[in-house]
C-alpha positions in Angstrom: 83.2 119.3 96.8 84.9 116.8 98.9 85.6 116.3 102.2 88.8 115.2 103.7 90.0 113.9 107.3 93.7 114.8 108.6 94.9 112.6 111.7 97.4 114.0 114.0 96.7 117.7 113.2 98.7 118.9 116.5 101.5 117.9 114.7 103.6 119.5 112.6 102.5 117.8 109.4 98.6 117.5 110.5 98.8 121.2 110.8 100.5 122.4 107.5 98.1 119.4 105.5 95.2 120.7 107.4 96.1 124.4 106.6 97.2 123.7 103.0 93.4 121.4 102.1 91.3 124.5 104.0 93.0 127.0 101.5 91.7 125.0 98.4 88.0 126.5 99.3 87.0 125.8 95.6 87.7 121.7 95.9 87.2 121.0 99.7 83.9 121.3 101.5 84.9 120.2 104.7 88.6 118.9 106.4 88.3 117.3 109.8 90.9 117.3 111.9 90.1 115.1 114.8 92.2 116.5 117.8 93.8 113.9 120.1 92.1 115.1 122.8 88.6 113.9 121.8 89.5 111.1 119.4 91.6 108.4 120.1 92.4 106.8 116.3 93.5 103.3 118.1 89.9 103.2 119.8 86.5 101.7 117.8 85.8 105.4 118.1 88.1 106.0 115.5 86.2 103.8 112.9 82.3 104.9 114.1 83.9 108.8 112.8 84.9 107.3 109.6 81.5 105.6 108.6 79.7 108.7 110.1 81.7 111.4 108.3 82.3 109.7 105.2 85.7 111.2 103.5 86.6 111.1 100.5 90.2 111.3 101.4 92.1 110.4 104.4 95.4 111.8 105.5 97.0 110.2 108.3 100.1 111.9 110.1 98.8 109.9 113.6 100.8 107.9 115.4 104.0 107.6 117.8 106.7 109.2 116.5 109.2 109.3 119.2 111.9 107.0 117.8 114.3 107.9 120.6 112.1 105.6 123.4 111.1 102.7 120.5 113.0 100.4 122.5 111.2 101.3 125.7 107.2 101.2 124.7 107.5 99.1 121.6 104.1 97.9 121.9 102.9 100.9 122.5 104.5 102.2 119.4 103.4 99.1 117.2 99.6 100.5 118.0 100.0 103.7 117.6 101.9 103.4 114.1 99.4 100.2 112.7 96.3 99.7 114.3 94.8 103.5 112.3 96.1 101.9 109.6 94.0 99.0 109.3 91.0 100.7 110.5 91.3 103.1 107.7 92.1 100.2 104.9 88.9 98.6 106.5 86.9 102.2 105.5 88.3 101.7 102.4 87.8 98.2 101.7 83.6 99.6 102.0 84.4 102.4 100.1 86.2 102.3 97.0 86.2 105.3 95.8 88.0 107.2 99.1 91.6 108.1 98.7 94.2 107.6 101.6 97.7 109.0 102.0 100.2 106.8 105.0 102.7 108.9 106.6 105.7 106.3 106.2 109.6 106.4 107.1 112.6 106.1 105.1 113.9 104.4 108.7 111.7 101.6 106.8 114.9 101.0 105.1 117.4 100.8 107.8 121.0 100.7 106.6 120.0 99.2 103.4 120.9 101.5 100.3 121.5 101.0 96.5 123.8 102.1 94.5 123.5 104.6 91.5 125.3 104.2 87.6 128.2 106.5 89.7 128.4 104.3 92.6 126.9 106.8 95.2 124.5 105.1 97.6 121.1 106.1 97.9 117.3 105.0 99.2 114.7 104.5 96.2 111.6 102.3 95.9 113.4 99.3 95.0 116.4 99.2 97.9 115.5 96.4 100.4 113.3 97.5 103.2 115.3 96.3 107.0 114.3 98.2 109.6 116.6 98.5 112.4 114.3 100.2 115.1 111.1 99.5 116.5 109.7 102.6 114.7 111.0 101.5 111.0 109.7 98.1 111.4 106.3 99.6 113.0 106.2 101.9 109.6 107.0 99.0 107.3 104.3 96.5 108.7 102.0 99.2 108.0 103.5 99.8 104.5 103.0 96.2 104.0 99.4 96.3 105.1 98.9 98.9 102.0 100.1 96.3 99.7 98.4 94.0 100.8 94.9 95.7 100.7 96.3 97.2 97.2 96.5 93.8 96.3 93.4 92.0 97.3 90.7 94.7 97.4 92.4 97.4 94.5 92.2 100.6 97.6 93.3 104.0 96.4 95.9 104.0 99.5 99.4 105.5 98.9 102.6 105.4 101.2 104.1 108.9 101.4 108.2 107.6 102.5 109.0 110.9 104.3 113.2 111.5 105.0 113.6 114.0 107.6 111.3 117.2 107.6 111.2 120.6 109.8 109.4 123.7 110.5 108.7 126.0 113.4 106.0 123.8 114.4 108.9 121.2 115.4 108.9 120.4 118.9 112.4 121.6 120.4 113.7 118.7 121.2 114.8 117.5 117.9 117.6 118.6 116.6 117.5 121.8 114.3 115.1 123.8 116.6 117.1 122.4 119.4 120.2 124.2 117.8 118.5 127.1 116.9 116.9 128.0 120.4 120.3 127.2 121.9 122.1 129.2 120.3 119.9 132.2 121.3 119.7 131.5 124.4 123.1 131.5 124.5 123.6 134.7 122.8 120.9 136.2 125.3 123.3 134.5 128.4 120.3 132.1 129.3 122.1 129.1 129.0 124.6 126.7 129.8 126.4 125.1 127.5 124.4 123.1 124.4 125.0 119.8 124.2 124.9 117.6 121.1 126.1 114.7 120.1 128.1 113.4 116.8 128.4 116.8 114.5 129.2 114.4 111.5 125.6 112.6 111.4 124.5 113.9 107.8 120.5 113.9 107.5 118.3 114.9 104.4 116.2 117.5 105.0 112.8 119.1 103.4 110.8 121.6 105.0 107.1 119.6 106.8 105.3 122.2 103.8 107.0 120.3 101.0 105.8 117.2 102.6 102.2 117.9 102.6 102.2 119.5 99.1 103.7 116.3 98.1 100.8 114.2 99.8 98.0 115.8 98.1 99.4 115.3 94.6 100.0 112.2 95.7 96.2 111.6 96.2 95.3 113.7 92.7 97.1 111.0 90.2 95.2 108.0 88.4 96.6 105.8 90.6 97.8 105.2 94.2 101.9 104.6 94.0 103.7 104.8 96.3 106.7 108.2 96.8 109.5 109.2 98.7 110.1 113.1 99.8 113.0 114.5 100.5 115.8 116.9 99.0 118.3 113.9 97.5 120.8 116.5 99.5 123.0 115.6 102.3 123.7 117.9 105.4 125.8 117.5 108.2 125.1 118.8 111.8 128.6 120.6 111.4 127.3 122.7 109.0 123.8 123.3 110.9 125.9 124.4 113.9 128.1 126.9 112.1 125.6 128.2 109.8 123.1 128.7 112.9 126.1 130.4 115.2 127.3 132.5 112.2 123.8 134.1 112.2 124.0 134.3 116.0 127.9 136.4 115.8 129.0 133.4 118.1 131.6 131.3 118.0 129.9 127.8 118.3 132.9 125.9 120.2 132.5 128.2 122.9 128.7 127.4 123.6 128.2 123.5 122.6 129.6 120.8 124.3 129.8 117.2 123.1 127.3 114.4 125.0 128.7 111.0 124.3 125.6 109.9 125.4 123.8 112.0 122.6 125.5 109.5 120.1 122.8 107.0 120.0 123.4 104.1 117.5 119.8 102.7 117.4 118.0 105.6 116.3 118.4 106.7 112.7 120.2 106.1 109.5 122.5 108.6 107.4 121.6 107.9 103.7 120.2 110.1 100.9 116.5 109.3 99.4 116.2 109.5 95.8 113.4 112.0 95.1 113.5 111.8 90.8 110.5 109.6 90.8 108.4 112.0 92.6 110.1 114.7 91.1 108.8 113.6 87.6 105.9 111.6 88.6 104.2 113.8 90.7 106.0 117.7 89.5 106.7 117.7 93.1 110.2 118.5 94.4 112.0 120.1 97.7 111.0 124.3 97.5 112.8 124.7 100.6 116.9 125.1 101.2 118.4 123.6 104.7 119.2 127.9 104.5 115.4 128.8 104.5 114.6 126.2 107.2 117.2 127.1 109.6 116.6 130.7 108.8 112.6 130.1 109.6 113.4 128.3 112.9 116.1 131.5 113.8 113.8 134.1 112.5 110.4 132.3 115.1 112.9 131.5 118.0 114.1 135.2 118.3 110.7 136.2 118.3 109.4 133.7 121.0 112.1 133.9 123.2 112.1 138.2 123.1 108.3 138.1 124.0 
């Protein structure tokens, strides 16, 4: 039986991985999931709970993930993002046989892409990694400690490359719950207008479940590579909008109104990931539709805002 340890489990993907690990009864004895409340993963603490509990695997989805404020607490961020990083590569380092699974960033690449044998541009393993915010380049110098540690001491550590993932466990300010509990708020007269910003921004979307199926495969294969998760899909915000509104019997130009100062240059990139590797490597892929995950955020927001 082993025994795992999830960071950042009131998040949305510290939740699902800490749900997912507790229903395989017959392979885990034990998953700790350290709340931020009583354990602070960029204090010593963080390392005396390692060498006391042990695990065999290690799954961390800690960390600052509020890429809209980088820029204002990059320090901050650089902490948060790295130094549970190299306290867990230290663990491992002392204990070669434990497994650990990084929650990294396609925002690692910035507005790098390649280009396929049909000239479409995507993000894969072997496009050039050049961050453009303070939260890429805090997820790449992490990525980069992996390697490193791969390198010198052989560690079983793996960096998951996750492109943008959802669930109703999302907090509602970003973007698709923030659609979704506008718009019914809107039908239910609650509400002002919504405001957005640039409805052409396309993003690639998986739901966070697909993300932490993907991570414990990731851990069950002879050998820690490195994969990237997400649908290979694009969609735009246009389409969000009117799929969302459709649902709602609104017409979405009458309740949205568009922020120019929603349109924020620094904070994300529009490109596809290539999932095939994973897809054959691992017999992962997306389960999930853009459909199912809107009609999952509609289906918990009705409910929450009714009660």
């Amino acid at each position: 039986m082993k025994t795992a340890l999830v960071t950042g489990a009131y998040g949305q993907d510290g939740y699902y991985m800490v749900e997912y690990l507790r229903g395989k009864e017959e392979e885990y004895g034990h998953v700790y999931a350290p709340k931020k409340e009583n354990c602070d993963i960029t204090s010593p603490f963080f390392a005396t709970l390692l060498k006391d509990l042990r695990p065999d695997e290690v799954y961390n989805f800690g960390g600052n993930s509020d890429n809209l404020k980088a820029f204002d607490y990059p320090i901050e961020l650089l902490e948060a993002n790295v130094k549970p990083v190299i306290t867990i590569l230290q663990y491992l380092k002392d204990n070669p046989k434990a497994k650990f699974f990084q929650a990294s960033s396609s925002l690692i690449f910035g507005e790098s892409v390649s280009l396929n044998d049909r000239g479409i541009p995507y993000q894969g393993l072997n496009t050039p990694m050049n961050p453009t915010t303070p939260y890429g380049a805090s997820k790449l110098y992490a990525y980069n400690l992996i390697q490193t540690y791969k390198k010198h001491y052989n560690v079983f550590a793996v960096n998951g490359i996750l492109y943008n993932h959802e669930s109703i466990r999302r907090k509602d300010h970003f973007v698709l719950p923030k659609i979704v509990k506008g718009a019914i708020e809107c039908k239910m007269r609650n509400r002002g207008k919504l405001q957005l910003g640039d409805l052409n921004v396309k993003r690639d979307w998986i739901h966070a479940k697909d993300v932490v199926r993907g991570a414990y495969l990731s851990l069950q294969t002879p050998g820690p590579n490195d994969w990237i998760f997400c649908s290979g899909k694009f969609t735009s915000l246009q389409y969000v909008v009117e799929y969302v509104f459709n649902k709602m019997g609104l017409y979405w130009d009458k309740c949205i109104e568009i922020n120019p100062d929603f349109i924020n240059k620094k904070q994300e990139n529009n490109y596809l990931g290539d999932p095939s590797r994973t897809e054959w490597g691992l017999g992962w892929k997306s389960n999930y539709t853009i459909e199912d995950i809107l009609n999952e955020l509609i289906d918990h927001y009705e409910k929450l805002l009714a009660g």
